[in-house]
LUMFIMI-287840 format. One line per 2 residues: number of its first residue (from 1); for each residue x, y, z of C-alpha. Coordinates in pm, 1 decimal, always signed. Each point is the difference from the previous one (the first is absolute). Layout:
BEGIN
NUM = X Y Z ~ ... .
END
This chain:
BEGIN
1 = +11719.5 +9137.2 +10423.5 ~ -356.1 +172.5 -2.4 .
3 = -120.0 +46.6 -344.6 ~ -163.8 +386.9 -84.3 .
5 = -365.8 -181.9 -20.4 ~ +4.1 -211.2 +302.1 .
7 = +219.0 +338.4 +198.3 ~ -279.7 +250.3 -166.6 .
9 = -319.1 -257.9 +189.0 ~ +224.3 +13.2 +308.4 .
11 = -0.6 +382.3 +22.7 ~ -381.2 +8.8 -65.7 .
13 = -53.8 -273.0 +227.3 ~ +221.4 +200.3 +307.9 .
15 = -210.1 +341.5 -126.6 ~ -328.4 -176.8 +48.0 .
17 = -216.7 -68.4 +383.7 ~ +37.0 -373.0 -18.9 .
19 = +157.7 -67.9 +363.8 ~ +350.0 -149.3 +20.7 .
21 = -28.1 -344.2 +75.2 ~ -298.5 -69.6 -113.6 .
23 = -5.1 -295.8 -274.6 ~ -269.3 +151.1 -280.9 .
25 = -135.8 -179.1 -325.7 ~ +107.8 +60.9 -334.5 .
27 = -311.0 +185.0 -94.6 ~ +78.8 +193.8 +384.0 .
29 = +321.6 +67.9 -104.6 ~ -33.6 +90.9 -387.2 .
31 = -317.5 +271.9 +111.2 ~ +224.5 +181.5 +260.9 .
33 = +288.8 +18.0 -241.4 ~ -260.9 +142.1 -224.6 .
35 = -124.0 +248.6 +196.6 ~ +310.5 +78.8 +188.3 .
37 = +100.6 +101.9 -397.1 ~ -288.1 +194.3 -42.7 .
39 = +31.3 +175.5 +333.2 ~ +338.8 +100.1 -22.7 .
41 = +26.4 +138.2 -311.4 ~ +189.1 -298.3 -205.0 .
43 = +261.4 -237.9 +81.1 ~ +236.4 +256.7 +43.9 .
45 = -221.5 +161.8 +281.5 ~ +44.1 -280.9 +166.1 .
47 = +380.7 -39.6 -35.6 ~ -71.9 +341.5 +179.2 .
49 = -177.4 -163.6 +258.1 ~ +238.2 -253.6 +67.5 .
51 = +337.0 +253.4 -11.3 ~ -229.2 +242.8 +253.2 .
53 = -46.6 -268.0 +248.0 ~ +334.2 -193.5 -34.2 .
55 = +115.2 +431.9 +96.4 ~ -226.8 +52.3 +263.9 .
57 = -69.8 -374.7 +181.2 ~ +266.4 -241.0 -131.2 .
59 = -49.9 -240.3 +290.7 ~ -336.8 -43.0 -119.6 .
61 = +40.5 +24.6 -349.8 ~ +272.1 -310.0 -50.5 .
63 = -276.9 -252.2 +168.8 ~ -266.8 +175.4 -269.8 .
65 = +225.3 -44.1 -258.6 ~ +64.7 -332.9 +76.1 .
67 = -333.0 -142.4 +14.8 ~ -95.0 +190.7 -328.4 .
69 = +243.0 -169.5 -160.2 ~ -104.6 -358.1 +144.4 .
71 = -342.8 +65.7 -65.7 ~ +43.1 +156.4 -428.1 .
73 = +254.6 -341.4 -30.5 ~ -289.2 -196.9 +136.4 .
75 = -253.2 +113.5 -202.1 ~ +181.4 +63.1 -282.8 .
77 = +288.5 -293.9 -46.9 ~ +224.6 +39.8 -279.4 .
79 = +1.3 -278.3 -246.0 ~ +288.3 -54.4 -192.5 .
81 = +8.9 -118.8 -356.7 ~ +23.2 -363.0 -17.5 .
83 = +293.4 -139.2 -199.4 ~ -58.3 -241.6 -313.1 .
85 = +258.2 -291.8 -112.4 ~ +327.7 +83.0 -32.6 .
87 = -9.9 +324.0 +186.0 ~ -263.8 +190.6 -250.3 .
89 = -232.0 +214.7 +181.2 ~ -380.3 -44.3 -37.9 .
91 = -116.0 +316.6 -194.8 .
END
């Protein structure tokens, strides 16, 4: 399962021009999240932009999706809390 920040990156990330396929930095990926925010209007302009194009060109839109989402879990792994002895969690 996609967690809300790590989905929300994804959306900007399909919204912004980085070309699918390409493999961009961090600091590529985190400034056209950034501006895709900017230029849409919010993260929920760009959940706009991702239901419009999902409508209008779903065979392109899966592939977009799906390197969004490779790229935002690339740049931005999720690190889970490491557990202490006897099952305590590290605070």
């Amino acid at each position: 399962m996609t967690d809300p920040l790590t989905a929300a990156r994804a959306e900007a990330l399909f919204s912004s021009d980085l070309v699918t396929g390409s493999e961009p930095t961090h600091a590529e990926i985190a400034t056209a999240i950034r501006r895709a925010i900017l230029l849409n209007g919010g993260s929920l302009g760009c959940a706009g932009t991702l239901a419009l194009a999902y409508g209008e060109r779903p065979e392109t839109a899966v592939p977009r999706m799906r390197w969004a989402l490779r790229q935002v879990r690339a740049a931005y792994p999720r690190t889970l809390p490491q557990p202490l002895q006897r099952g305590r969690m590290a605070r």
